[in-house]
C-alpha positions in Angstrom: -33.2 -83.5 66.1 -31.0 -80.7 67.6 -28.3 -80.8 65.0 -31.3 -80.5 62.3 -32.6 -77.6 63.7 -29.1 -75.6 63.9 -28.3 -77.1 60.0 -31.7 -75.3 59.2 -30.5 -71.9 60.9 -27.2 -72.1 59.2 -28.6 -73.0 55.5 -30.9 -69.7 56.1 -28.0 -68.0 57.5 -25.9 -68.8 54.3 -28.9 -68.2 51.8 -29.5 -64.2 53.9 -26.1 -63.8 53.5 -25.5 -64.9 49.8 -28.8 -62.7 48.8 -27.5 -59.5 50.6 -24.0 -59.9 48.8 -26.3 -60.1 45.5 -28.2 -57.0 46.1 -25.1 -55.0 47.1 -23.3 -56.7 44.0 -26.2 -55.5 41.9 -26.5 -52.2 43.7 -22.8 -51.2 42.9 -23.4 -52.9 39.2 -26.5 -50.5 38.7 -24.1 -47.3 39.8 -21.4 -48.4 37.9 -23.6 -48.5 35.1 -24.9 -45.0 36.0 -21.4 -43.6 35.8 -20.7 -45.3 32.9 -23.6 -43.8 30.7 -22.9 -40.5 32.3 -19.0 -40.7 31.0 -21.0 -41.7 27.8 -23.3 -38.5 27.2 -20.1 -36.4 28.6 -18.2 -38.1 25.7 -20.7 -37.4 23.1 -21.6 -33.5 24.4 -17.7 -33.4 23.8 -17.5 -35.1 20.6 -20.5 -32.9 19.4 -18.8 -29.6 21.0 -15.4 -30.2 19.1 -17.1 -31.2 15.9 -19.1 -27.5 15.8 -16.0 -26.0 16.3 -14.3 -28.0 13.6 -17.0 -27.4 11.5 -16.8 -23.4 12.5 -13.2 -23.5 12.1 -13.5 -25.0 8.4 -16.0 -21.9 7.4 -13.4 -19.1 9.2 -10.7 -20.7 6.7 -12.5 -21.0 3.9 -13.8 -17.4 4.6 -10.3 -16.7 5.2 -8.8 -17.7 2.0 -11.6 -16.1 0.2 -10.8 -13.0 1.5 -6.9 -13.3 1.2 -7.6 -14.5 -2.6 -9.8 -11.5 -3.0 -7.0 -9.4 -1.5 -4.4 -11.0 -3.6 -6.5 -9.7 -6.9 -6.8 -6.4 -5.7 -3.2 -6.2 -5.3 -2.2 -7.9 -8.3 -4.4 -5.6 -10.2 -2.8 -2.6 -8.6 1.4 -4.1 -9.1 -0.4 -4.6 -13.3 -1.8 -1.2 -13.0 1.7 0.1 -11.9 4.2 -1.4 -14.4 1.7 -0.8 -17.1 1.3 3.0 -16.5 5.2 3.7 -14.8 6.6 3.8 -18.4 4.1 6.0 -19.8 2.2 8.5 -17.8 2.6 12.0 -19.5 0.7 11.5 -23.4 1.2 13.9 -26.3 -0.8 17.0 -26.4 -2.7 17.2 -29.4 -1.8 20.5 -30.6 1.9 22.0 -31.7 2.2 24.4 -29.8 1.1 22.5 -26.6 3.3 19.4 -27.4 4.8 17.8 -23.5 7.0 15.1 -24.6 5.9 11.6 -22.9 8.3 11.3 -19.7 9.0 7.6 -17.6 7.7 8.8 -14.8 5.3 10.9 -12.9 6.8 14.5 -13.8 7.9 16.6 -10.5 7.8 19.8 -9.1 10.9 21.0 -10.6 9.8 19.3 -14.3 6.6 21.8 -13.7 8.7 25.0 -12.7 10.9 24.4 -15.6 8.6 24.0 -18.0 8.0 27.0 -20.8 4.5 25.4 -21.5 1.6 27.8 -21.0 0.1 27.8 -17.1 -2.9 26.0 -18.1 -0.9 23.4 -19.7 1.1 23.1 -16.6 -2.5 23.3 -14.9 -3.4 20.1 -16.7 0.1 18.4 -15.6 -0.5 19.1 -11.6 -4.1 17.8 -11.6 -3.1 15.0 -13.4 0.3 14.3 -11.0 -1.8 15.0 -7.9 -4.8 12.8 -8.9 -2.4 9.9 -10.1 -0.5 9.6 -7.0 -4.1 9.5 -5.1 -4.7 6.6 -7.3 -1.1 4.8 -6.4 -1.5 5.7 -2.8 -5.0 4.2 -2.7 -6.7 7.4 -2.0 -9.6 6.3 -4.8 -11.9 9.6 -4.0 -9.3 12.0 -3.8 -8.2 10.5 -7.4 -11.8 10.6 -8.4 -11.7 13.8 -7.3 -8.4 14.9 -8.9 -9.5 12.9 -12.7 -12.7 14.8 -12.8 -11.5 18.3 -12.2 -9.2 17.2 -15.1 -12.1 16.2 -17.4 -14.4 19.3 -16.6 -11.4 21.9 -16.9 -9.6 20.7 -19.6 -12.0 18.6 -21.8 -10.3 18.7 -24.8 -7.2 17.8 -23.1 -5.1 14.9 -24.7 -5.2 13.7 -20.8 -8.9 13.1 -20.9 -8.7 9.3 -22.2 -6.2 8.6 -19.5 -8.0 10.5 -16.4 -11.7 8.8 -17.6 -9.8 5.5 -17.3 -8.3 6.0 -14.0 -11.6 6.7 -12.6 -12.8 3.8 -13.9 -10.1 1.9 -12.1 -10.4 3.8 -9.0 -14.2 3.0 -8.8 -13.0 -0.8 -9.7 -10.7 -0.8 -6.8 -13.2 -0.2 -4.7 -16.0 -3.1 -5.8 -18.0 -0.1 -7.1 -18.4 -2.6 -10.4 -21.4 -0.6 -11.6 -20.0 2.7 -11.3 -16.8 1.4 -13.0 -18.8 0.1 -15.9 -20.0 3.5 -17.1 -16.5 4.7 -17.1 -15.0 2.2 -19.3 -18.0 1.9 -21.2 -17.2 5.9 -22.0 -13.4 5.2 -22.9 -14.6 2.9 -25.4 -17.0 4.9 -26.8 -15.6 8.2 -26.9 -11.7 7.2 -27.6 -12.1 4.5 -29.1 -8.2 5.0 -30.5 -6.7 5.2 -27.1 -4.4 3.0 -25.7 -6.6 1.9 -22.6 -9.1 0.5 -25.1 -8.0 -3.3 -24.6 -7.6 -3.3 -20.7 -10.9 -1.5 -20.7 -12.9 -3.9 -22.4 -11.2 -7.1 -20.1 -11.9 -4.6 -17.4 -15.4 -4.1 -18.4 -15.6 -7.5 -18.9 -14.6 -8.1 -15.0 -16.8 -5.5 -14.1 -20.0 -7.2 -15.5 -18.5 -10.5 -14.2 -18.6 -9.5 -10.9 -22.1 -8.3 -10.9 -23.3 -11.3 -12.1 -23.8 -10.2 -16.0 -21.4 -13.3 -17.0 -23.2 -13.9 -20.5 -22.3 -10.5 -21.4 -19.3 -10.3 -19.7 -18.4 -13.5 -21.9 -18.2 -11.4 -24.8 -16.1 -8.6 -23.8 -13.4 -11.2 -22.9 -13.8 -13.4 -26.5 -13.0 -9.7 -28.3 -10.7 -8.8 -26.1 -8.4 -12.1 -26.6 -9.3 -11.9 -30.3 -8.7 -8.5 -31.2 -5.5 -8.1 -28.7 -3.8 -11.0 -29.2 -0.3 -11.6 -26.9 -0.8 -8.6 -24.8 -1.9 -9.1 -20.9 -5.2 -8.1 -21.3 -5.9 -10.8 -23.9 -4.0 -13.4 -21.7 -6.3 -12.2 -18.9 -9.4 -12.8 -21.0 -8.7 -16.1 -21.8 -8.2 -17.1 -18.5 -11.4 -15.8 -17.7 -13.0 -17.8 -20.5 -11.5 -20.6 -18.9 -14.2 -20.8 -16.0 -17.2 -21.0 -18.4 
């Protein structure tokens, strides 16, 4: 009977012990668990943290390259602008006795002392010089400036074509599209012979292009590659067709 009794106490002693070691088991299991889905939403806050920036880093370089293609136009534009204009700066005057024979480059201050033109001629030569290097400098208001003083003192002047589409280049240069319009519209119009015709109808083109006009736009460049075929302009054109 006494050996029963103490089998008894040691079968509950076992069974207390074996259920203590289960809830402590279970306890740590729960906490483990805890830690884990704690790791878990760490984890994803991460995941989701780097992801933004990714996704914020993506915009930045497609911003980025936006800009630097922008950029890259602008500069382009001006290098065309250069080589185009380097060779052939100074144009004929249109009367005899005013004739200034077309120099390769901008003419200097020495070119203007030695000149026996009359001062107003020589006038015409210095507003043009000053406004011109504005323009090559990427002053675009002072060259503004400089073009229009040409226009409004020396209207007639055999300059004119060449300073009204300057402006209109300097307004271009600057995103002032609308601005820029009226300018090469006027070239068109009003010398319709000059030698700035062609680049100011691609560039008219452009400038209805970029403010959203790309039906009409459209047109500008289809005359423009088939009225000046081989040259730059009409190469440009076409390119520009290209995207419709």
């Amino acid at each position: 009977m006494k050996k029963r009794y103490w089998l008894f106490i040691l079968i509950n002693m076992t069974i207390a012990i074996s259920g203590c070691a289960t809830h402590r088991q279970m306890a740590e299991a729960d906490l483990e668990l805890q830690y884990i889905r704690q790791e878990h939403s760490q984890i994803k806050a991460t995941l989701a943290h780097l992801d933004s920036l990714l996704t914020e880093q993506n915009d930045t370089q497609k911003r980025l390259n936006a800009e630097l293609k922008m950029s890259m136009g602008t500069l382009d534009e001006r290098m065309l602008l250069l080589e185009q204009r380097l060779g052939d700066v100074i144009g004929m005057f249109n009367k005899p006795s005013a004739k200034i024979e077309t120099m390769n480059t901008i003419p200097t201050e020495t070119d203007l002392a030695d000149t026996t033109e009359a001062p107003g001629q020589v006038d015409q030569l210095k507003l043009y010089q000053y406004a011109y290097a504005d323009l090559t400098k990427g002053n675009y208001d002072m060259a503004i400036k400089g073009f229009d003083e040409l226009l409004k003192s020396y209207p007639n002047s055999a300059l004119a074509d060449n300073a009204v589409f300057w402006i209109g280049e300097c307004h271009y240069f600057q995103k002032s599209y609308a601005n820029a319009q009226k300018w090469y519209e006027k070239i068109i119009k009003d010398y319709p012979k000059s030698e700035h015709v062609a680049a100011a109808k691609y560039k008219l083109g452009m400038s209805l292009y970029n403010q959203q006009y790309k039906t009409k736009a459209k047109q500008y460049f289809q005359d423009v590659a088939k009225d000046y075929p081989g040259t730059e302009e009409a190469n440009k054109a076409s390119e520009m067709l290209s995207r419709y």
